[in-house]
FIMAR-281961 format. One record per residue (C-alpha): x, y, z; residue in one letter. Coordinates in Angstrom, 1 decimal, always signed. Layout:
N
(rec (X,Y,Z),"a")
...
% end
This chain:
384
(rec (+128.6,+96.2,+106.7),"x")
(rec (+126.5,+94.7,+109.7),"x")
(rec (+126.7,+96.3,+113.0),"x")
(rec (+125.3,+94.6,+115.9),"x")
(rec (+123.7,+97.6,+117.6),"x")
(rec (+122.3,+97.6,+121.2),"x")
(rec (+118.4,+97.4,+120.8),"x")
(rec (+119.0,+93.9,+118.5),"x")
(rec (+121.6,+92.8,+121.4),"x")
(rec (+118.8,+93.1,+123.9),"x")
(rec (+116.3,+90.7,+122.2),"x")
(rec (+118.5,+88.2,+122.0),"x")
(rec (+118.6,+88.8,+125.9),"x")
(rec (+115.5,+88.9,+127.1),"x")
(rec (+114.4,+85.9,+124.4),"x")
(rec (+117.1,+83.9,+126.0),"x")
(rec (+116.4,+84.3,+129.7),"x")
(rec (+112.9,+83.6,+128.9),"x")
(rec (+114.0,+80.2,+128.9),"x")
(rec (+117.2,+80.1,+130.9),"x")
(rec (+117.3,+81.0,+134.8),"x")
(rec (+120.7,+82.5,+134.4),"x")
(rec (+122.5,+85.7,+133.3),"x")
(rec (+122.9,+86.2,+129.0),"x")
(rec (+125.1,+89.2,+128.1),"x")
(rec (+126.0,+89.8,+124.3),"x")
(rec (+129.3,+92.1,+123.5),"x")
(rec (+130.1,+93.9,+120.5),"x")
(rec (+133.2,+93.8,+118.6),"x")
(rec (+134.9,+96.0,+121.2),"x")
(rec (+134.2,+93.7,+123.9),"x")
(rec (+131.8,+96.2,+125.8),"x")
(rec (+128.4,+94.9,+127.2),"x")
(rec (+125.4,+96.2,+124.6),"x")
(rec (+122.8,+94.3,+126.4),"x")
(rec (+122.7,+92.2,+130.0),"x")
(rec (+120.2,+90.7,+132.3),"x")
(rec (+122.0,+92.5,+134.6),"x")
(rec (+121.8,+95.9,+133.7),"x")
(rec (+124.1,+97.7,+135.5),"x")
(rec (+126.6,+95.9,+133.8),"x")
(rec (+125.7,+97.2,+130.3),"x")
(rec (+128.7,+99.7,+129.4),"x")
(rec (+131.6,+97.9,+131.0),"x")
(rec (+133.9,+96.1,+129.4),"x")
(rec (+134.1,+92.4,+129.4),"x")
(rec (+137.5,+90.4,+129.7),"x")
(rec (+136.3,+87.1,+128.7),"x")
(rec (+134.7,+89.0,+125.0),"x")
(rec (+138.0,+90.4,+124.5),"x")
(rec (+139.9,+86.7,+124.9),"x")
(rec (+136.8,+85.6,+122.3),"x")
(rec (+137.4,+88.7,+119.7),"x")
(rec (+141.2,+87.9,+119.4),"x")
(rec (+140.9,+84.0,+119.7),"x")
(rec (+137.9,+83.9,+117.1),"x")
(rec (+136.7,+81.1,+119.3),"x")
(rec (+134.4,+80.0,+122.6),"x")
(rec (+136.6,+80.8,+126.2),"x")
(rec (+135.2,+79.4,+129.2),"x")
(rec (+135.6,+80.8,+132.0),"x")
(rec (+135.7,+78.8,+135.4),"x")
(rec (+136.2,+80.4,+139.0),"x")
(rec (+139.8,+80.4,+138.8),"x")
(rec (+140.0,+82.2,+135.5),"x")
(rec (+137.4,+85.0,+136.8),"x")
(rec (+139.5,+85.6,+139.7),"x")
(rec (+142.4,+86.7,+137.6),"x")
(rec (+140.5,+88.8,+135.2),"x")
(rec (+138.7,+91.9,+135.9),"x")
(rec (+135.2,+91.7,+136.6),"x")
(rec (+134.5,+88.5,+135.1),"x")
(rec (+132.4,+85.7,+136.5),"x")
(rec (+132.7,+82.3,+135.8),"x")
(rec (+130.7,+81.4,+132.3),"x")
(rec (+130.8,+80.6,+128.6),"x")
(rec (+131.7,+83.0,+125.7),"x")
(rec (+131.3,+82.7,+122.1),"x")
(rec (+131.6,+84.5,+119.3),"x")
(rec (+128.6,+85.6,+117.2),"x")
(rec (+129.2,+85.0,+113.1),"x")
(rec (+127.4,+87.4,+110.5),"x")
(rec (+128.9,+87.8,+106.9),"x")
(rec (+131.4,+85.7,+107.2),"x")
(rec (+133.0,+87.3,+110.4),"x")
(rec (+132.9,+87.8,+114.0),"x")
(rec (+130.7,+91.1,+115.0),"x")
(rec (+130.3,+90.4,+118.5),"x")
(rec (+129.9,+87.8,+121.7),"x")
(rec (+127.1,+86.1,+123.6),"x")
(rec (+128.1,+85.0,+127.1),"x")
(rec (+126.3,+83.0,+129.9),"x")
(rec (+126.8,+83.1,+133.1),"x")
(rec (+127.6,+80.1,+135.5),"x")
(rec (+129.8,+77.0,+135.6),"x")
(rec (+131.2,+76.0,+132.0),"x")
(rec (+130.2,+72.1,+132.7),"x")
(rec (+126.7,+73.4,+133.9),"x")
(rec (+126.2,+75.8,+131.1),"x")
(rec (+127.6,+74.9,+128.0),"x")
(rec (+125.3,+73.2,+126.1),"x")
(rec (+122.3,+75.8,+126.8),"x")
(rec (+124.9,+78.7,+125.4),"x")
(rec (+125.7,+76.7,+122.2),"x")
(rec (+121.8,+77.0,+121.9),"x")
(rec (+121.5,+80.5,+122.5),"x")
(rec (+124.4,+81.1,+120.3),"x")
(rec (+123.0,+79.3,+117.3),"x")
(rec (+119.8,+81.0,+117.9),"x")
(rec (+121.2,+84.5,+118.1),"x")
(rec (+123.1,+84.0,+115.1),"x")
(rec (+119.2,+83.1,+113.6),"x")
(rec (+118.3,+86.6,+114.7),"x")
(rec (+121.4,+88.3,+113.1),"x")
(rec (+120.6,+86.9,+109.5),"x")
(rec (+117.5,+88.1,+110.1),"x")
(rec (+118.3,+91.5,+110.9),"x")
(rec (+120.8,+91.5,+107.8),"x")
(rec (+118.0,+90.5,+105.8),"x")
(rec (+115.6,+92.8,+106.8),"x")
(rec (+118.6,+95.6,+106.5),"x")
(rec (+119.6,+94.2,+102.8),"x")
(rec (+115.6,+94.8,+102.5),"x")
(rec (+115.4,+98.1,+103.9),"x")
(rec (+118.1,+99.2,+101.7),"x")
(rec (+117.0,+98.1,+98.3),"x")
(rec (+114.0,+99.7,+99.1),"x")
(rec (+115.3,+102.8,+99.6),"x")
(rec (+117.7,+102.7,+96.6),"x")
(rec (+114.8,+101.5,+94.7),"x")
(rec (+112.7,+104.9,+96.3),"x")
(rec (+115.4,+106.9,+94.8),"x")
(rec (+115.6,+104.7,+91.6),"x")
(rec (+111.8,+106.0,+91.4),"x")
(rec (+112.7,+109.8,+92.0),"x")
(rec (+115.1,+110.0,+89.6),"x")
(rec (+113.6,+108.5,+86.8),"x")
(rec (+110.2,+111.0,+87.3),"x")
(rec (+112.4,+114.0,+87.2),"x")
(rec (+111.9,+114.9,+91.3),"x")
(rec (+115.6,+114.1,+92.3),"x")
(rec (+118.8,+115.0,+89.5),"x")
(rec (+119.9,+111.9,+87.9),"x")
(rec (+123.0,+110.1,+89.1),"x")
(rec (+125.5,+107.9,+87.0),"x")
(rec (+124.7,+104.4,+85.8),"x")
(rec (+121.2,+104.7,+86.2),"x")
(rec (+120.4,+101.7,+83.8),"x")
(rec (+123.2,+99.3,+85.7),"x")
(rec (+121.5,+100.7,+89.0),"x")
(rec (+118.3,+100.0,+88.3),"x")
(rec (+119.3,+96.5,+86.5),"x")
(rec (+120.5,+95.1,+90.1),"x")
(rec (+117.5,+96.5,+91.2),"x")
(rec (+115.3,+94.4,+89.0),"x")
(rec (+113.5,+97.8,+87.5),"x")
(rec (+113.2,+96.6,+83.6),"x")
(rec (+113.5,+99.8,+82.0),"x")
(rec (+113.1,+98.9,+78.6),"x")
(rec (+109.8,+97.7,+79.3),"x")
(rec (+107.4,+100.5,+78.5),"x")
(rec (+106.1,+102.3,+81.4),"x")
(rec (+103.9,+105.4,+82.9),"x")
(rec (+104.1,+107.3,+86.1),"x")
(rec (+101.0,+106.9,+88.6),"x")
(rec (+99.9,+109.1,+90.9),"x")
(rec (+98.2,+107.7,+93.9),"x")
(rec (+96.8,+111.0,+96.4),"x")
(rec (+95.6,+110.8,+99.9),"x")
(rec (+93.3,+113.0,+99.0),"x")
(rec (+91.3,+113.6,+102.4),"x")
(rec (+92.3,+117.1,+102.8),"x")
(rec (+90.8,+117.0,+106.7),"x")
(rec (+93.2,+114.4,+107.7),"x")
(rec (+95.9,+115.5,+110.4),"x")
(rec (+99.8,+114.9,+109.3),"x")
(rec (+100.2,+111.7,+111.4),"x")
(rec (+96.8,+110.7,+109.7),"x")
(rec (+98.0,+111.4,+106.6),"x")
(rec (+101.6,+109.6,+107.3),"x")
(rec (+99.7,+106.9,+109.0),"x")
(rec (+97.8,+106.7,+105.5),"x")
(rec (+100.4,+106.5,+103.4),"x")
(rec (+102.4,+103.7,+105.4),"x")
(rec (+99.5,+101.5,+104.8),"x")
(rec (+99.2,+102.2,+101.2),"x")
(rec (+102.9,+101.6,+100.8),"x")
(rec (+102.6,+98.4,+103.1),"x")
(rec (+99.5,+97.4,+100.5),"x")
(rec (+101.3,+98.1,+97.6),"x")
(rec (+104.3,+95.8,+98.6),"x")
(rec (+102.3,+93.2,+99.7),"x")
(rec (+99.5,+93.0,+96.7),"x")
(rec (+101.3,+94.3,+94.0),"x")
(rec (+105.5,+93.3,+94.5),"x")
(rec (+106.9,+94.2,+91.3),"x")
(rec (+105.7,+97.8,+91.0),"x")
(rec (+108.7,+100.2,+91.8),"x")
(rec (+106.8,+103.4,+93.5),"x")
(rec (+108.2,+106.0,+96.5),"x")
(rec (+106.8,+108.8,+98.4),"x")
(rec (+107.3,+112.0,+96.5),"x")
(rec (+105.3,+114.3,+99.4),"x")
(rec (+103.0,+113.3,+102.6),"x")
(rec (+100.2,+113.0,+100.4),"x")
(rec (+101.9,+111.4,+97.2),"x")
(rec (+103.0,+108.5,+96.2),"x")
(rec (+105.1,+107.6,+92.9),"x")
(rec (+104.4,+104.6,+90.7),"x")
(rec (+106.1,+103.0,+87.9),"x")
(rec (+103.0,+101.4,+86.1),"x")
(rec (+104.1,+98.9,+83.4),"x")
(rec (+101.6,+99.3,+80.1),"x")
(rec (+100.0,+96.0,+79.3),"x")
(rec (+98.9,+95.0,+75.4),"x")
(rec (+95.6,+96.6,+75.6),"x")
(rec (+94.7,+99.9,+76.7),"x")
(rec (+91.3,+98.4,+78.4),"x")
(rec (+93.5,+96.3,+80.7),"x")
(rec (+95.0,+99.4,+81.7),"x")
(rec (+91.7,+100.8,+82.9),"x")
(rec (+90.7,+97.4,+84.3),"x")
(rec (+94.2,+97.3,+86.5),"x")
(rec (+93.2,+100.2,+87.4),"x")
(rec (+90.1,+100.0,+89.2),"x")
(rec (+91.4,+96.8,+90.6),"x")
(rec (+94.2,+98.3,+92.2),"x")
(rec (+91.6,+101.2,+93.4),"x")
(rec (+90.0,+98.8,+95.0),"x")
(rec (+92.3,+97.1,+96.8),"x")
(rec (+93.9,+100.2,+97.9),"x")
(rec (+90.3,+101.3,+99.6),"x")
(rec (+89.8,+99.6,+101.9),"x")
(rec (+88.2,+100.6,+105.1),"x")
(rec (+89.3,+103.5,+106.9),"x")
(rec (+90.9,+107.0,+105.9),"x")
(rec (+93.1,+108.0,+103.4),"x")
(rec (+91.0,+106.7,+100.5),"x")
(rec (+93.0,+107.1,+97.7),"x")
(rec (+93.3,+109.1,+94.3),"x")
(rec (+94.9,+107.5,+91.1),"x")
(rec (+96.3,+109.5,+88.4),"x")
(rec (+97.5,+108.3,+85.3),"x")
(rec (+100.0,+110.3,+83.4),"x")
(rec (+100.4,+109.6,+79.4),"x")
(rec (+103.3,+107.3,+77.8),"x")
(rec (+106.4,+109.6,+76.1),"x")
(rec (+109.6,+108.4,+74.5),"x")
(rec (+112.9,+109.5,+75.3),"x")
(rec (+115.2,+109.5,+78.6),"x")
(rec (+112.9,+112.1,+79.6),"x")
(rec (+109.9,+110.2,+79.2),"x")
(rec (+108.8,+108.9,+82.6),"x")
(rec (+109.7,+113.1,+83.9),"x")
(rec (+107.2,+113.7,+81.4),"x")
(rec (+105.1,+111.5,+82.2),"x")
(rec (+105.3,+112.3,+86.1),"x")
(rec (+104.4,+116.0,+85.5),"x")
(rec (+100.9,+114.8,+83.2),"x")
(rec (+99.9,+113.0,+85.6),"x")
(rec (+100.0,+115.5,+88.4),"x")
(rec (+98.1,+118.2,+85.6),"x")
(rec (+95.8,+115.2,+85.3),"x")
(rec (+94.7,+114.9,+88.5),"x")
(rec (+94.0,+118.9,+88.8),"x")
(rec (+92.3,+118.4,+85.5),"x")
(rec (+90.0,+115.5,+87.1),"x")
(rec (+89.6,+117.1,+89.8),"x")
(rec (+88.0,+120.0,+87.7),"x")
(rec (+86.2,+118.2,+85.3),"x")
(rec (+85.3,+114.8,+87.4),"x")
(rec (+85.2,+115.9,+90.7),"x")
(rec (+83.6,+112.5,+92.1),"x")
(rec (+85.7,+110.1,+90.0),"x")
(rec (+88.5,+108.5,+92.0),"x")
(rec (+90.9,+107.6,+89.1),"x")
(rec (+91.6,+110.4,+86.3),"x")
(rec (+94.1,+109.2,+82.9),"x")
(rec (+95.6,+111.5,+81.3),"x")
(rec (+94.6,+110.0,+78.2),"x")
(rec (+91.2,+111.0,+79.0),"x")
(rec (+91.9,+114.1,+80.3),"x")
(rec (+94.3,+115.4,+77.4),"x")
(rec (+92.8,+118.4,+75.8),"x")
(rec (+92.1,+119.9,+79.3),"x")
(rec (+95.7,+119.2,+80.5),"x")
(rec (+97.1,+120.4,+77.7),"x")
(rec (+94.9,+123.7,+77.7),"x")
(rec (+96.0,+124.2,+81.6),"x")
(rec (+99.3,+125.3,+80.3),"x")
(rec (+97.6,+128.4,+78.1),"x")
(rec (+96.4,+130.6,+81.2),"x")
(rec (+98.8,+133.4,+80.7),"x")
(rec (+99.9,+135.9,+78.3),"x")
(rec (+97.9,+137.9,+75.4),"x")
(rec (+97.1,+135.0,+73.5),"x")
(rec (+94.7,+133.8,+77.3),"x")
(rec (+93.5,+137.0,+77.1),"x")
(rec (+92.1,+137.1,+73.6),"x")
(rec (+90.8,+133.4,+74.3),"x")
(rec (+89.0,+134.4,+77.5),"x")
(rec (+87.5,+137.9,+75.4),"x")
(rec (+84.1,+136.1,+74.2),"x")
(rec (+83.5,+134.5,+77.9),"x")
(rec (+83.8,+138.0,+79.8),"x")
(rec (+81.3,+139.4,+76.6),"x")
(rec (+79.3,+136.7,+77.7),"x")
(rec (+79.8,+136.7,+81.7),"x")
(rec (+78.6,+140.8,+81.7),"x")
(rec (+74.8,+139.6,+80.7),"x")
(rec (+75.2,+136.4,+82.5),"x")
(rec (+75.0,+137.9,+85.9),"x")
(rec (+72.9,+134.8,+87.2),"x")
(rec (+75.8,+132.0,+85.4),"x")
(rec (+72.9,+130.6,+83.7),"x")
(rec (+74.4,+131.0,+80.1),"x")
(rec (+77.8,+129.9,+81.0),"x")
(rec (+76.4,+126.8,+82.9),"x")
(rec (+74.2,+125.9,+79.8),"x")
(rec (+77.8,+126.2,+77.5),"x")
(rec (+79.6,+123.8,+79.9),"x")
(rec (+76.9,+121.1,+80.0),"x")
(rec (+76.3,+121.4,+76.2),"x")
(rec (+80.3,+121.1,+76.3),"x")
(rec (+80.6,+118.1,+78.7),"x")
(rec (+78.1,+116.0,+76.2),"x")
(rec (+79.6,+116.8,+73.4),"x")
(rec (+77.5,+119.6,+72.2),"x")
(rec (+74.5,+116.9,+72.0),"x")
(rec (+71.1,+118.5,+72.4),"x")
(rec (+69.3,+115.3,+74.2),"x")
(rec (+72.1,+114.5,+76.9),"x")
(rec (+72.6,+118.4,+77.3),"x")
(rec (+69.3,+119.2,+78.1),"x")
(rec (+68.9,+116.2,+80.2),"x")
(rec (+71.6,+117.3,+82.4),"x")
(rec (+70.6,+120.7,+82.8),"x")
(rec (+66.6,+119.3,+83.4),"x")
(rec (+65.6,+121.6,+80.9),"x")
(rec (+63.6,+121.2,+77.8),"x")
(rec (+65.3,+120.9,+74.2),"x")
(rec (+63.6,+124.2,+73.3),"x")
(rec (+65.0,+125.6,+76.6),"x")
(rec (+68.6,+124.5,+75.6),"x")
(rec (+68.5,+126.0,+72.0),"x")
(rec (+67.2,+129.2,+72.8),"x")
(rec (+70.1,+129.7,+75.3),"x")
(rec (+72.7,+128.5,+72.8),"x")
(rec (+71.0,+131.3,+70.4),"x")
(rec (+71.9,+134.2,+73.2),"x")
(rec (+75.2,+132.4,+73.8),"x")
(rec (+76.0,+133.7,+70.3),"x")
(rec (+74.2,+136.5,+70.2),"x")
(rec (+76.1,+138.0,+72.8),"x")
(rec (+79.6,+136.7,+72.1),"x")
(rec (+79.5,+137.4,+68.5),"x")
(rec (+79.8,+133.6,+67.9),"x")
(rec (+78.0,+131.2,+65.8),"x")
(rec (+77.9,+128.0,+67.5),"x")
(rec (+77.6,+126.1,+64.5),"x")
(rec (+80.8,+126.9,+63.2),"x")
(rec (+84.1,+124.7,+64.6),"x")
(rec (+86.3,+127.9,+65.2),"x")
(rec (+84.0,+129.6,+67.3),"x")
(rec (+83.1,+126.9,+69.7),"x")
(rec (+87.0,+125.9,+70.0),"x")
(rec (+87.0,+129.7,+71.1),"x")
(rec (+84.5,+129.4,+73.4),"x")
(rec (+85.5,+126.0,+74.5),"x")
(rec (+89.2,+126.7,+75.2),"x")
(rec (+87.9,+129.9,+77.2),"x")
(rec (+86.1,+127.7,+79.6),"x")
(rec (+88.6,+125.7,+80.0),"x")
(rec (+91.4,+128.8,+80.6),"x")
(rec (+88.4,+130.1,+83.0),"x")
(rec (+87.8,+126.3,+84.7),"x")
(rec (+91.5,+125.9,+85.0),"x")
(rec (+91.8,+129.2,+87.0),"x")
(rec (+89.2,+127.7,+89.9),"x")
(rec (+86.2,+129.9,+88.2),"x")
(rec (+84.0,+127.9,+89.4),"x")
(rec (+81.1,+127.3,+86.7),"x")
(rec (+77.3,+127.9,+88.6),"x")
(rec (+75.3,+125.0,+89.0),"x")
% end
C-alpha cells in the first residue's frame, strides 16, 4: 500500500513555491502537516485536511471559516488520489477566489509525483523480490513455496536453460565504500545494458547472475567478453567473470552457483591474468580441488614430495607444470620455459628418475598431474 511519507511531501513543496509566492502545505491521511513552507507548522494538525479526508473532496476555506476552526487560515484544500484512494491533502494558502486555480495545478502535479513514486516503489520492489528470486534458486537463501508461480510474475523463464555467473570486484586494495561504490555501478550497468538478466548481490564483492545459454557454445564465450567489456569501463572495481557449468535438476542452478565460485579459484590459479574463467574450461582442475584431503591426497601428493626433496631450487616441479600447461608438448614447453628441447627432456628424464615414474605411460602422469594440481589447489605456489 502507498504511504505518502514526509521527505516525498516536501518536494512537492518546495517544487510548488518555486513558482507560487504563497504558502503549499501537504497533509497525510491523518490530517497532520508532513511538509510546509512554513515550517514551524509541520507537526500540527490541520482542520481544513480533516474536513477534506472525511468529505473526499476540495474545502475552501475563506476568513470566516478560519476564524471558527483552529489554526486554520483562509485557503484551498484538496485531496491527493493514489491507487484509487485518498492518501493525503495539498493546501494553499490565501483567498479561495485568488488561489484556486493555481492549487488545482499543484494538485494535479503532485498527484504526477505520487505515481511516480509508486512506480519507482512497484520498481524497487520487484527488484528486490527478483534479488531473492536469484538467491534462492543458486542455493544461498532456503527455498520458499511457489517458486515457479513467483518467479512467473516475475518474468524469470525458468524453463529456459540457464547458468549461474559470477561477476567479482576483484581489486582486493579497494576500501568497503569503494567496493560498495563498485558494485552499485555494476548493478546500475547491468540494469541498464543488459535488462533481462535476473542477478543480486550475494557478498560486497559478488554479484549473482542468471546467464541464459544461447545455441552455440562460441556465443557464450563471445557474450562474454562483450559483457566484460562493457562492465570495464574506466575506474575501479574492474570486474571478474566466472562461469559455472549447466546441470539438470531443481538443484541445477545451486550446482551451478558453487562451480562457478571453484572456477574462479581455479582461474585464478591456473590463469591468473585472464579476467573471465568458465568452468567448462576449467573442469578437471575444479573438479580435482575437491580431492585435497584424506589418504587417498596423500598417496596422490607421495611422488611430488619424492620429487620436491631433490628439487630444492623448484626447477623440476616448474619444468612438470609448463610441460603440463602445453599439453605435455615438447616445442610449446620448452618455449615457455626458454629452454632448449634437449634442456626439457633431460629434466623430464630426472622427473622420473626420482619419482619412480615413467612419463610416457598415462597412469603415471595422471599421478603426477593430479598431484600438482592437489599441491596448486593448496596455494603451493609453483617457482617461476
Amino acid at each position: 500500500m502507498f504511504l505518502l511519507d514526509a521527505s516525498l511531501a516536501q518536494s512537492i513543496v518546495d517544487r510548488a513555491m518555486q513558482i507560487l509566492r504563497t504558502n503549499v502545505n501537504v497533509m497525510d491521511e491523518r490530517g497532520l502537516i508532513i511538509a510546509s513552507g512554513d515550517r514551524a507548522r509541520i507537526g500540527s494538525r490541520h482542520e481544513g485536511a480533516l474536513l477534506v479526508l472525511a468529505q473526499g473532496r476540495a474545502v475552501e476555506v475563506d476568513a470566516a471559516v478560519a476564524q471558527r476552526l483552529h489554526d486554520t487560515r483562509p485557503g484551498i484544500n484538496l485531496p491527493l488520489r493514489a491507487e484509487g484512494r485518498v492518501v493525503g491533502v495539498v493546501g494553499l494558502s490565501g483567498e479561495p477566489d485568488a488561489v484556486r486555480q493555481q492549487a488545482e495545478l499543484v494538485r494535479l502535479a503532485a498527484e504526477t509525483m505520487l505515481e511516480q513514486a509508486q512506480w519507482m516503489q512497484m520498481l524497487a520492489r520487484d527488484q528486490r523480490l527478483r534479488e531473492e528470486l536469484v538467491l534462492q534458486l543458486i542455493g544461498v537463501s532456503p527455498p520458499g513455496a511457489g517458486l515457479d508461480d513467483w518467479a512467473s510474475r516475475l518474468g524469470v523463464d525458468l524453463a529456459r536453460p540457464c547458468v549461474a555467473l559470477l561477476i567479482e570486484i576483484a581489486d582486493a586494495s579497494l576500501a568497503a565504500d569503494a567496493v560498495l561504490a563498485a558494485q552499485q555501478r555494476l548493478r546500475r550497468l547491468l540494469a541498464e545494458q543488459e535488462p533481462g538478466l535476473a542477478c543480486a548481490p550475494v557478498t560486497l564483492r559478488e554479484l549473482a547472475v542468471l546467464m541464459p545459454l544461447p545455441a552455440a557454445e562460441s556465443d557464450l564465450r563471445s557474450r562474454l567478453q562483450a559483457l566484460h567489456g562493457r562492465l570495464g569501463g574506466e575506474g575501479s572495481g574492474q570486474p571478474c567473470l566466472a562461469l559455472g557449468g549447466r546441470f539438470g535438476g531443481d538443484d541445477g542452478l545451486a550446482r551451478s552457483w558453487q562451480s562457478a565460485r571453484a572456477t574462479l579459484q581455479a582461474g585464478r590459479r591456473h590463469r591468473p591474468q585472464a579476467a573471465i574463467h568458465c568452468y567448462d574450461e576449467l573442469t578437471l582442475p575444479v573438479l580435482l580441488a575437491g580431492l585435497g584431503e584424506g589418504w587417498r591426497a596423500d598417496e596422490l601428493r607421495r611422488p611430488l614430495r619424492r620429487l620436491a626433496q631433490q628439487d630444492r631450487d623448484g626447477q623440476l616441479r616448474c619444468t612438470l607444470a609448463a610441460w603440463f600447461a602445453h599439453d605435455m608438448k615438447a616445442a610449446p614447453s620448452a618455449g615457455a620455459l626458454h629452454v632448449h628441447r634437449n634442456t626439457l627432456e633431460y629434466r623430464l628424464r630426472r622427473i622420473g628418475e626420482i619419482t619412480g615414474l615413467d612419463l610416457a605411460r598415462l597412469n603415471d602422469c595422471l599421478l603426477l598431474f593430479i598431484g600438482l594440481e592437489l599441491d596448486v589447489a593448496e596455494n603451493r605456489e609453483i617457482p617461476q
